[in-house]
C-alpha positions as CSV (number, residue, x, y, z in Angstrom):
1,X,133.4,-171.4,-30.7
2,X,137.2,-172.5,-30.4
3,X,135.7,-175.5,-29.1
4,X,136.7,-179.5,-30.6
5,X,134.5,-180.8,-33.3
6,X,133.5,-183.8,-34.8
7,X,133.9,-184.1,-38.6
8,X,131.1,-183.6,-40.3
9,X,130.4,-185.2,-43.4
10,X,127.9,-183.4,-46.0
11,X,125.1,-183.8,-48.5
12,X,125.5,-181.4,-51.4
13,X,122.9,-179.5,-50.3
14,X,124.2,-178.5,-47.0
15,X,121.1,-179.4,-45.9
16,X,121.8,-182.9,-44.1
17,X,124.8,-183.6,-42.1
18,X,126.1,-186.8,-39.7
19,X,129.0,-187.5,-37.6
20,X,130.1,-189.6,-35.2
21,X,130.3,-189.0,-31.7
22,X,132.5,-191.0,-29.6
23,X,132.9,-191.8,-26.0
24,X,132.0,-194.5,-23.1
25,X,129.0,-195.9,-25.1
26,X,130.8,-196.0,-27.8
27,X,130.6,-194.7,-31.5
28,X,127.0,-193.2,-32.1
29,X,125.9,-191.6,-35.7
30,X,124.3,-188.6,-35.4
31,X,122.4,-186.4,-37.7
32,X,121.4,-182.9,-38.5
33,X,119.1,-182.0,-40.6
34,X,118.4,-178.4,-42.1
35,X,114.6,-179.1,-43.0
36,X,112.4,-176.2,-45.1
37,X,109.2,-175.8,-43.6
38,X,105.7,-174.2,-45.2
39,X,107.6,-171.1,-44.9
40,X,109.7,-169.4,-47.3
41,X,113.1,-169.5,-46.3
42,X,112.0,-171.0,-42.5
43,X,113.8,-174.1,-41.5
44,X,113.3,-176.6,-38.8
45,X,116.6,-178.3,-37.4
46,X,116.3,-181.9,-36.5
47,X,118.7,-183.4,-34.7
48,X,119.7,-186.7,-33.2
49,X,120.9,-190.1,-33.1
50,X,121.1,-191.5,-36.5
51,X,118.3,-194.5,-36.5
52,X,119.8,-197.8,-37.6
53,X,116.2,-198.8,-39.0
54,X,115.4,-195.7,-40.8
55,X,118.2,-194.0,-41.2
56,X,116.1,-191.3,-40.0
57,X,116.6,-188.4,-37.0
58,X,115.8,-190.2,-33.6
59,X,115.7,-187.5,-31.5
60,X,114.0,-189.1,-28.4
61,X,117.6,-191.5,-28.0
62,X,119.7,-190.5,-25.0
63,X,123.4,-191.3,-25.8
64,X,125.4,-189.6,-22.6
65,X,128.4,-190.4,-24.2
66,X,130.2,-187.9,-22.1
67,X,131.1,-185.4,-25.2
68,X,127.9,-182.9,-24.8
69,X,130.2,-179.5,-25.6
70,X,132.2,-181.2,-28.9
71,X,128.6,-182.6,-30.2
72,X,126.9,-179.1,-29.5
73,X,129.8,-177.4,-31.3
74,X,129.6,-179.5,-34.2
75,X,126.0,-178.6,-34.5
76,X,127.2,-175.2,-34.7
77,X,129.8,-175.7,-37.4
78,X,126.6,-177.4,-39.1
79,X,124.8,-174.3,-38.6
80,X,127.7,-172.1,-40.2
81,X,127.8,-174.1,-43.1
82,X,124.4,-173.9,-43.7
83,X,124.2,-170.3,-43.2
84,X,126.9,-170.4,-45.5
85,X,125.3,-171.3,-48.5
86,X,121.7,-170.1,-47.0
87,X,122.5,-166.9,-46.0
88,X,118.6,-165.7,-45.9
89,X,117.5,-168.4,-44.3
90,X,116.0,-168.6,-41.0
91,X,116.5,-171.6,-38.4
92,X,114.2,-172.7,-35.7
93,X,115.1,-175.1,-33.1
94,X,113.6,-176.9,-30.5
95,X,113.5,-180.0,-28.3
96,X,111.8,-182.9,-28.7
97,X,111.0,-182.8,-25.2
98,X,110.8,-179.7,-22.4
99,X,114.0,-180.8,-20.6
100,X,116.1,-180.7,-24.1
101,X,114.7,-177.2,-24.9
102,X,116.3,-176.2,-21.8
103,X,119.6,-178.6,-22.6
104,X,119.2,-176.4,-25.7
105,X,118.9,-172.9,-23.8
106,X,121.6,-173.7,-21.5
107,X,123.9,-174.1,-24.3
108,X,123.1,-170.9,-26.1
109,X,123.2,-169.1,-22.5
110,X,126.7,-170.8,-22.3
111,X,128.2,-169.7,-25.6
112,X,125.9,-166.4,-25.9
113,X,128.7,-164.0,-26.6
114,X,130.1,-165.5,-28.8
115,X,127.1,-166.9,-30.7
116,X,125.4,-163.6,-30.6
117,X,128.7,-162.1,-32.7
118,X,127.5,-164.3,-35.8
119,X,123.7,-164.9,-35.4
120,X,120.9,-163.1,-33.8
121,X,119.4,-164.9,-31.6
122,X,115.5,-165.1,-30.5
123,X,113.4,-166.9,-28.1
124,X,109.9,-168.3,-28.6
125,X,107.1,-167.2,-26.0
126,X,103.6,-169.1,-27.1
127,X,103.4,-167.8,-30.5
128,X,105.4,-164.8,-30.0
129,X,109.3,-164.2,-30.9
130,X,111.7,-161.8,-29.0
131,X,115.5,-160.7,-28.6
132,X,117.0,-164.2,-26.6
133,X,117.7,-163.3,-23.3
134,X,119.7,-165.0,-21.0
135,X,118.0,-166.4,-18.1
136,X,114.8,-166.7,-20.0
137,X,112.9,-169.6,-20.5
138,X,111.7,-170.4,-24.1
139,X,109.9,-172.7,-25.8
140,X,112.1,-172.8,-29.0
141,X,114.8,-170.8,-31.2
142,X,115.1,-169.2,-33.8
143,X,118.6,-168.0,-35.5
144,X,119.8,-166.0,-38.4
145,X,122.8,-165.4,-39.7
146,X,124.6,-161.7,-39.3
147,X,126.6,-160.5,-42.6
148,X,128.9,-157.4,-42.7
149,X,127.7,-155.8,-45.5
């Protein structure tokens, strides 16, 4: 994506990531987080606003600070990284509430070409996984990363 990012600052483990997004509400600490699940090599990505209590993933806050494309590419860069030193790994996604799975949709339907050169992309249907497809309606995401072997 030759879209601007934030810098993102790192935990060893690739695994947890924050930056700062800046705009009209001013500077807001966000947070990714790579989390393994009870499935070998399944991860859940958390993502948010950086609590100031817990230090923790809020990801009920609603910052419209007016920088939606730069934030959702540095969650991609995040993603690369991680894929990067996880190449095996499988990453689900979803939103912690029906209209930000669909924020979420819309910006994989937005940058599908070129996301779908690097990752294959799937949509979640109940229980059931298929091929994303724009114009779809999913209840989550799941993404791996594509090697040229």
């Amino acid at each position: 994506m030759n879209l601007e990012k934030y810098p993102l600052k790192a935990e060893s483990s690739l695994t947890v990531f924050e930056f700062v997004s800046e705009g009209p509400n001013g500077l807001i600490r966000k947070l990714i987080q790579f989390q393994l699940t009870n499935q070998p090599d399944l991860y859940n990505l958390a993502f948010g606003d950086k609590s100031k209590e817990t230090g923790e993933v809020d990801d009920l806050a609603v910052s419209n600070n007016g920088d939606a494309d730069k934030v959702l590419a540095t969650v991609v860069a995040a993603l690369y990284a991680f894929f990067d030193k996880y190449p095996n790994a499988y990453v689900y996604a979803t939103g912690s509430t029906k209209a930000r799975t669909r924020l979420y949709r819309m910006g994989i339907t937005r940058f599908y070409d070129e996301m779908s050169r690097d990752f294959e992309l799937y949509g979640q249907i109940g229980d059931e996984f298929s091929d994303f497809e724009v114009g779809r309606e999913y209840a989550g995401f799941l993404a791996l990363r594509k090697f040229d072997y």
